[in-house]
C-alpha positions as CSV (number, residue, x, y, z in Angstrom):
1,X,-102.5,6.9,156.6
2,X,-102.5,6.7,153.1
3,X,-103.3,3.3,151.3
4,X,-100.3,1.3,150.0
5,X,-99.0,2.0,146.2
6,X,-100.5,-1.2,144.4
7,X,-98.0,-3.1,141.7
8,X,-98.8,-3.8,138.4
9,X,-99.5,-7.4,137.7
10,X,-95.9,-7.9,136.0
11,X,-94.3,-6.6,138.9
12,X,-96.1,-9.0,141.1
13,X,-94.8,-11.6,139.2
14,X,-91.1,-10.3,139.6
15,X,-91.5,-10.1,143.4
16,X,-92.6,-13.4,143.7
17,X,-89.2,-14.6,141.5
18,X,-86.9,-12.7,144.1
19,X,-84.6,-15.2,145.9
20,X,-86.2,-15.9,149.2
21,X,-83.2,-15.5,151.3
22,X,-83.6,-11.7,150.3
23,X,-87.0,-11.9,151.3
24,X,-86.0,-13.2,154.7
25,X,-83.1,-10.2,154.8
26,X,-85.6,-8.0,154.9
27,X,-87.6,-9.0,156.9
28,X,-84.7,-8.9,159.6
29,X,-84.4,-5.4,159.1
30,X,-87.8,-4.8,159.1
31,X,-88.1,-6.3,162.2
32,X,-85.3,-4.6,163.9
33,X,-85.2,-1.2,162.3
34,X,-88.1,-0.6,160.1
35,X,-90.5,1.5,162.1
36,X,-92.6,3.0,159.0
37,X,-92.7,-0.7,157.8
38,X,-93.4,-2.3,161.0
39,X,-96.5,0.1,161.4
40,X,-98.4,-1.0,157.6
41,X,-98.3,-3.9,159.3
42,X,-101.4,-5.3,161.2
43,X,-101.0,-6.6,165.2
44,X,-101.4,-10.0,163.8
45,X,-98.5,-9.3,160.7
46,X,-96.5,-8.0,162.7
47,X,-96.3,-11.4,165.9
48,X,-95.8,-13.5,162.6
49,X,-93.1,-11.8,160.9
50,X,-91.0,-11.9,164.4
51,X,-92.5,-15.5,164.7
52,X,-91.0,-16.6,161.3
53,X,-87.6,-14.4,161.4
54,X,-86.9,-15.8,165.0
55,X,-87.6,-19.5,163.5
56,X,-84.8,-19.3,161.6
57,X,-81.9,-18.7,163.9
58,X,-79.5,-17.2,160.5
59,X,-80.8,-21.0,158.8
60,X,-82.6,-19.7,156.1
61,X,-83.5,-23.6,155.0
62,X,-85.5,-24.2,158.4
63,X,-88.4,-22.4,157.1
64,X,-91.4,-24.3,154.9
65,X,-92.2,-23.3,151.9
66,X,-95.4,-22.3,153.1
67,X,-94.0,-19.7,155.2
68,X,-91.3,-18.6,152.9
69,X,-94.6,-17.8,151.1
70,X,-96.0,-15.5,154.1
71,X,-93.0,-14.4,154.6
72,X,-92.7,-13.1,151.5
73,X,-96.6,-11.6,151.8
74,X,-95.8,-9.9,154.7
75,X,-92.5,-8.2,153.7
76,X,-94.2,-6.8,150.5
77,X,-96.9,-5.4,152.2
78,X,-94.2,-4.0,154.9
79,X,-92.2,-2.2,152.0
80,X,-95.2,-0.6,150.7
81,X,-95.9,-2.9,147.9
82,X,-99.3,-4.2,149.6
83,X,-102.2,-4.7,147.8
């Protein structure tokens, strides 16, 4: 498998302005339909991310920040924006 494309610094800084709740919609359809996705993630990725999107029951505010934050990690790296 080939290694994920990298973003440039100022893109980094864009992903990290996206509205969480996006984030989160994502990661839902990661989770249920996103097989190339699901697979750049590790074992360990991959029990969180159904961990966190199961936490939230549809309540997007029942989440710490500090896993909208990991969230947000792991969905990047899901898309193909991992570094």
């Amino acid at each position: 498998m080939s290694p994920s494309p990298r973003l440039p610094v100022r893109a980094g800084q864009l992903v990290r302005r996206v509205r969480w709740v996006y984030v989160l919609e994502v990661a839902r359809w990661i989770y249920a339909h996103g097989r190339e996705g699901w697979e750049r993630l590790s074992a360990q990725e991959r029990r969180e991310l159904g961990r966190l999107v199961r936490k939230t029951r549809g309540r997007p505010g029942s989440m710490t920040p500090s896993e909208r934050e990991e969230l947000r990690r792991i969905v990047v790296k899901a898309v193909g924006f991992g570094r």
